[in-house]
C-alpha positions as CSV (number, residue, x, y, z in Angstrom):
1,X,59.8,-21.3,-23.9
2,X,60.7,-20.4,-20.1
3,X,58.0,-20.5,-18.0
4,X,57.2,-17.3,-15.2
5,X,56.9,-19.6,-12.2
6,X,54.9,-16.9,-10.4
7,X,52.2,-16.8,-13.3
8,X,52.5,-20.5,-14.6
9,X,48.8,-20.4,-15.9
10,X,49.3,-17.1,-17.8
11,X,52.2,-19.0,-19.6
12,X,49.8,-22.2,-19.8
13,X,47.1,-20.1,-21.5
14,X,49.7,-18.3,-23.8
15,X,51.4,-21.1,-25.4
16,X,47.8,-23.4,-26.1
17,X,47.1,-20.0,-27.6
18,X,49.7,-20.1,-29.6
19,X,49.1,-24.1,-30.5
20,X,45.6,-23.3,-31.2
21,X,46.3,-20.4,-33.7
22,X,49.0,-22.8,-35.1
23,X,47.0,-25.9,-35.5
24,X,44.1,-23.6,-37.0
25,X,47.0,-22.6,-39.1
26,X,47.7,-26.3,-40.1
27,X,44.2,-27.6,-40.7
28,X,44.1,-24.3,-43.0
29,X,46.9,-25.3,-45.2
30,X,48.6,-22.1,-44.1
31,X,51.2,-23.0,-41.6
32,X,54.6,-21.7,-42.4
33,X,57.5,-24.3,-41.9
34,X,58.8,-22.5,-38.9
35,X,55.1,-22.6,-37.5
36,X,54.7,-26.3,-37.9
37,X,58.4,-26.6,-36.3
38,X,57.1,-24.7,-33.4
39,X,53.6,-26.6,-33.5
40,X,55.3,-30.1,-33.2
41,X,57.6,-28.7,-30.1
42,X,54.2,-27.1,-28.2
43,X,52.5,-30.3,-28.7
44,X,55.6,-32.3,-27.6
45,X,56.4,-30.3,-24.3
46,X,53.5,-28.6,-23.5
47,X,50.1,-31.0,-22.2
48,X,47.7,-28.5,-22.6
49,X,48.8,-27.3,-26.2
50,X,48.7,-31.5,-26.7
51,X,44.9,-30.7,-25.3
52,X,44.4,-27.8,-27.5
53,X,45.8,-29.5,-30.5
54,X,43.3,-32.8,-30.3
55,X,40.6,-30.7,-29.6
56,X,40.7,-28.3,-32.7
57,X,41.3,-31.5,-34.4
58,X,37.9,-33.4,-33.1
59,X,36.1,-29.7,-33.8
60,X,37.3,-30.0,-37.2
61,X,36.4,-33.2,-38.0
62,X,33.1,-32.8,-36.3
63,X,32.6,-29.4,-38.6
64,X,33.5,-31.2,-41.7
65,X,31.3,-34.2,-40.8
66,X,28.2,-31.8,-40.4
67,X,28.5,-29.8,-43.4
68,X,28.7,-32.8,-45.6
69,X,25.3,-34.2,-44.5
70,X,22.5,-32.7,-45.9
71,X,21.1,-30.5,-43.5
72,X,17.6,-31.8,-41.8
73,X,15.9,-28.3,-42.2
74,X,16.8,-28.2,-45.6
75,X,14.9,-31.5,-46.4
76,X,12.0,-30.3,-44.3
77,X,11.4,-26.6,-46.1
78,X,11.9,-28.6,-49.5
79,X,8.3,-28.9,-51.1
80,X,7.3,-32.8,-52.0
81,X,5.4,-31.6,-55.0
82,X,6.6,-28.6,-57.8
83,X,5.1,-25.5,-57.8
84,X,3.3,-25.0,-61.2
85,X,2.8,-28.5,-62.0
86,X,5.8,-29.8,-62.1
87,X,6.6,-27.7,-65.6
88,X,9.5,-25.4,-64.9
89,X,9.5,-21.8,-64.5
90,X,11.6,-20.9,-67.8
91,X,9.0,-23.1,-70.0
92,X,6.4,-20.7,-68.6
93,X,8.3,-17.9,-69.3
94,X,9.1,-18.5,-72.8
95,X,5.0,-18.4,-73.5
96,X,5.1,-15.1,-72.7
97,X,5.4,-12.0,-74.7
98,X,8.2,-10.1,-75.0
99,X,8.0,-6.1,-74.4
């Protein structure tokens, strides 16, 4: 990609744009083989895409990390003891008549 010497920051932002959507794209499963051609030459020539890439990476991993442990709110809103007892709602339900 040529670069606008006048605007090299404009370019910058563009192309780790570009990687981001890309690398998104990848971690997806829906990068097309032209995309992932044109990921591996960003990352290669370009150190901020290289930046951008690692980073949606680590976010990624972080993301998938977090949502695979039980959350800590969860485990605090869950009630030690059942409600009715212990007996299950659809055994108290079946005691019931029918209308």
């Amino acid at each position: 990609m040529l670069k606008n010497r006048l605007e090299p920051e404009i370019d910058d932002n563009i192309e780790s744009s570009l990687a981001e959507q890309l690398t998104w794209d990848l971690l997806d499963g829906q990068i097309s083989e032209p995309g992932m051609q044109q990921l591996e030459e960003l990352i290669e020539a370009d150190e901020e895409s290289r930046r951008c890439y690692i980073a949606c990476l680590d976010l990624d991993q972080m993301l998938s990390e977090y949502f695979q442990q039980p959350s800590a709110v969860k485990e605090q809103s869950t009630p030690t003891t059942r409600p009715f007892g212990g007996v299950p709602l659809g055994s108290l339900m079946s005691d019931a008549p029918r209308v």
